[in-house]
C-alpha positions as CSV (number, residue, x, y, z in Angstrom):
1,X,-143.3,-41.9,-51.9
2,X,-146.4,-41.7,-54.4
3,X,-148.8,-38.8,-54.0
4,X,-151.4,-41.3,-52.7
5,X,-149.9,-41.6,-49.5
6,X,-149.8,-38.0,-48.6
7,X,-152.6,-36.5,-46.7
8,X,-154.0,-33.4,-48.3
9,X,-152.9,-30.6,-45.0
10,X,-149.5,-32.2,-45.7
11,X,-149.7,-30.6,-49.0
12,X,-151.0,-27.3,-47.6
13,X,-148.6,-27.0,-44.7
14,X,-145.8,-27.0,-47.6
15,X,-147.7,-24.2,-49.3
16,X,-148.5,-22.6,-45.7
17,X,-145.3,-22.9,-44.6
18,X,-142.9,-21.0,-47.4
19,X,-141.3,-18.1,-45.8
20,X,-140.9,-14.8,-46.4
21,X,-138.1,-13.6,-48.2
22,X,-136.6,-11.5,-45.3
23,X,-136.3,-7.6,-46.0
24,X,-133.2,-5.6,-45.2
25,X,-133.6,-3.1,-42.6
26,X,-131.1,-0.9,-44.7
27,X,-132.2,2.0,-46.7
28,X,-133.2,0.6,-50.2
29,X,-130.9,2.7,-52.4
30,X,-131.2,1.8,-56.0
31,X,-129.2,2.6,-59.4
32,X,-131.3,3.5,-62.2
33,X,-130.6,-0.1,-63.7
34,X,-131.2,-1.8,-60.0
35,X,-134.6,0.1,-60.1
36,X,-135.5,-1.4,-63.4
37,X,-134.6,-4.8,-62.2
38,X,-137.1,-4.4,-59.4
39,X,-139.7,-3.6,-61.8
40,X,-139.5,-6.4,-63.8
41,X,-138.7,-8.6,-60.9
42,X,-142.3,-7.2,-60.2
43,X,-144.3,-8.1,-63.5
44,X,-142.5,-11.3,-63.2
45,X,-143.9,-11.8,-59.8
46,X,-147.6,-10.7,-61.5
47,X,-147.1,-13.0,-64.3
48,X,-146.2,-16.1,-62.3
49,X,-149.4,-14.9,-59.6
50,X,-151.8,-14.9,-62.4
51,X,-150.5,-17.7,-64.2
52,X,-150.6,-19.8,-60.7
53,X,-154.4,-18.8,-60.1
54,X,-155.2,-20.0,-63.6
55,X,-153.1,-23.1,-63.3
56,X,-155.1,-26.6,-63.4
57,X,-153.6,-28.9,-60.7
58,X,-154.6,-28.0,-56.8
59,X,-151.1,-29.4,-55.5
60,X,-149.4,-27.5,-57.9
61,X,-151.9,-24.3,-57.4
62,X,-150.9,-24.3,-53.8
63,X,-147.2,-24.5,-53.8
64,X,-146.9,-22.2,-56.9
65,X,-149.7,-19.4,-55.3
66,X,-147.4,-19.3,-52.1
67,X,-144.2,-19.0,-54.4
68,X,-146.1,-16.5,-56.2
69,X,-147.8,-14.9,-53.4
70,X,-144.3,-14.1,-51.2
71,X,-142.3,-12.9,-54.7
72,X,-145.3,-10.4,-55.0
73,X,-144.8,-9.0,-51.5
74,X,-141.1,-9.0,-51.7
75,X,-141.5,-7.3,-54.8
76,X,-143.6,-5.1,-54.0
77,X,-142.3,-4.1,-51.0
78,X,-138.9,-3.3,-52.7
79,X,-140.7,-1.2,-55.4
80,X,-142.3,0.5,-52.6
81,X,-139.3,1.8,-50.3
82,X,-136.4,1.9,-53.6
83,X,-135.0,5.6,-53.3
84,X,-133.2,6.3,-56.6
85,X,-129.9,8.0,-56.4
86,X,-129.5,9.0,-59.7
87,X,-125.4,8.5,-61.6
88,X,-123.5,11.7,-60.7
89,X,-122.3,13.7,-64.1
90,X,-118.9,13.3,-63.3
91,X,-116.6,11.2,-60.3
92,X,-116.2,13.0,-57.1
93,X,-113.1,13.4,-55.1
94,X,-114.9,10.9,-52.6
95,X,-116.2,7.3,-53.0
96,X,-120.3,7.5,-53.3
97,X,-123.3,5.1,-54.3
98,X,-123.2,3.8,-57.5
99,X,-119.7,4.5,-58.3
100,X,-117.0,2.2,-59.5
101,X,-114.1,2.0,-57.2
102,X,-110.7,0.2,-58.6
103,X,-108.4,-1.1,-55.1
104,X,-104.8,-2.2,-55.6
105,X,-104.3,-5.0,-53.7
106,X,-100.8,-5.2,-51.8
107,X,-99.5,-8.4,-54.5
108,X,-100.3,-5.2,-57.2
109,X,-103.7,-7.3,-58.1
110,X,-106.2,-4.7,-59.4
111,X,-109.8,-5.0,-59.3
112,X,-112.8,-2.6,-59.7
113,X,-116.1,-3.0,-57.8
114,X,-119.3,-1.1,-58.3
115,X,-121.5,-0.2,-55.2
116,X,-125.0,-0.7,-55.9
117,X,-128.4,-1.7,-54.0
118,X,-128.6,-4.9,-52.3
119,X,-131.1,-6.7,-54.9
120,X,-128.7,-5.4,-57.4
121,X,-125.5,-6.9,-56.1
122,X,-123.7,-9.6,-58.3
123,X,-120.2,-10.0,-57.0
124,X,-119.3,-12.1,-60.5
125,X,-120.3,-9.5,-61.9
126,X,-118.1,-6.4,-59.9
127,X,-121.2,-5.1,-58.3
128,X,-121.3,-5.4,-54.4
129,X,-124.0,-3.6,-51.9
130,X,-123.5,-0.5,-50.3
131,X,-123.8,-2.1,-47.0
132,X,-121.0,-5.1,-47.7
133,X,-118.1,-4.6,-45.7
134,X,-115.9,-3.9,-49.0
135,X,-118.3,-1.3,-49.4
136,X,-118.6,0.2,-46.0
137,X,-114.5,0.4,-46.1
138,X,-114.2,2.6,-49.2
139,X,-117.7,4.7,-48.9
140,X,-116.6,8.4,-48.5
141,X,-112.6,7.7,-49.0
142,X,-110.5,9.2,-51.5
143,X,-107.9,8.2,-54.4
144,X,-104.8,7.0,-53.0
145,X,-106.5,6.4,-49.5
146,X,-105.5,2.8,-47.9
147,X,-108.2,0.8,-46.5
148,X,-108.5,-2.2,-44.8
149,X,-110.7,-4.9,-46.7
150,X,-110.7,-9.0,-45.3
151,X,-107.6,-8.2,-43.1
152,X,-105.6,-7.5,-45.9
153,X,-104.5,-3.2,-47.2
154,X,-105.8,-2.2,-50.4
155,X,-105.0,0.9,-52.2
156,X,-108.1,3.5,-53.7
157,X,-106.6,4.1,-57.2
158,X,-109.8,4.9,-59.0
159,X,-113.4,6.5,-58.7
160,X,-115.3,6.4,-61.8
């Protein structure tokens, strides 16, 4: 349908009615590399709020000030309430925040996961929040400990 046929409050109740990106009632622990994220998720959210109030079209002012608008409070509220937990100098005998935890599975698959902050978590990429369930099951166990992750027994044979 062309632009001509749309009324202009339609266009605003778009804008009006982009929702906030929810926040996690969760603690917002961060790695030192999960915090730096947040800050440039941050200028980025600046960039694109300045460049939207500068920007020539009103339909696309609208949509891209909301866009803009809700990345700078989620931003900024994640800049606001990140508690840095800074790398520990060498593994502990227990499974903590930001550490890399390898899990045999019961076929004798391997795989390593490290537990970082929620905005931070990139399971393609090994790195799963603090507050997934994978996470939850190995946070405060020891090598060789057995844990439960998905239904299936898996095997704590590192903590780096």
């Amino acid at each position: 349908m062309s632009v001509a046929f749309t009324r202009e409050e339609d266009l605003e109740a778009t804008a009006a009615d982009l929702v906030d990106r929810p926040i996690s009632p969760h603690p917002n622990l961060v790695t030192p590399e999960g915090l730096a994220a947040i800050e440039a998720a941050l200028a980025s959210a600046r960039a694109a709020y300045s460049a939207a109030q500068t920007s020539g079209s009103i339909e696309t002012d609208r949509t891209a000030m909301a866009r803009a608008t809700r990345d700078l409070r989620y931003w900024s509220a994640r800049r606001a309430s990140a508690q840095l937990v800074p790398p520990q100098a060498a593994p502990g005998e227990t499974v903590r925040f930001g550490d890399t935890v390898t899990l045999e599975r019961e076929d004798g698959r391997i795989q390593s996961w490290t537990l970082v902050g929620e905005d931070e978590s990139d399971p393609a990429a090994g790195k799963v929040a603090y507050v997934s369930p994978l996470a939850q099951a190995v946070l405060g166990r020891r090598l060789g400990d057995e844990v439960t992750v998905a239904g299936r027994t898996v095997e704590i044979v590192g903590i780096g």
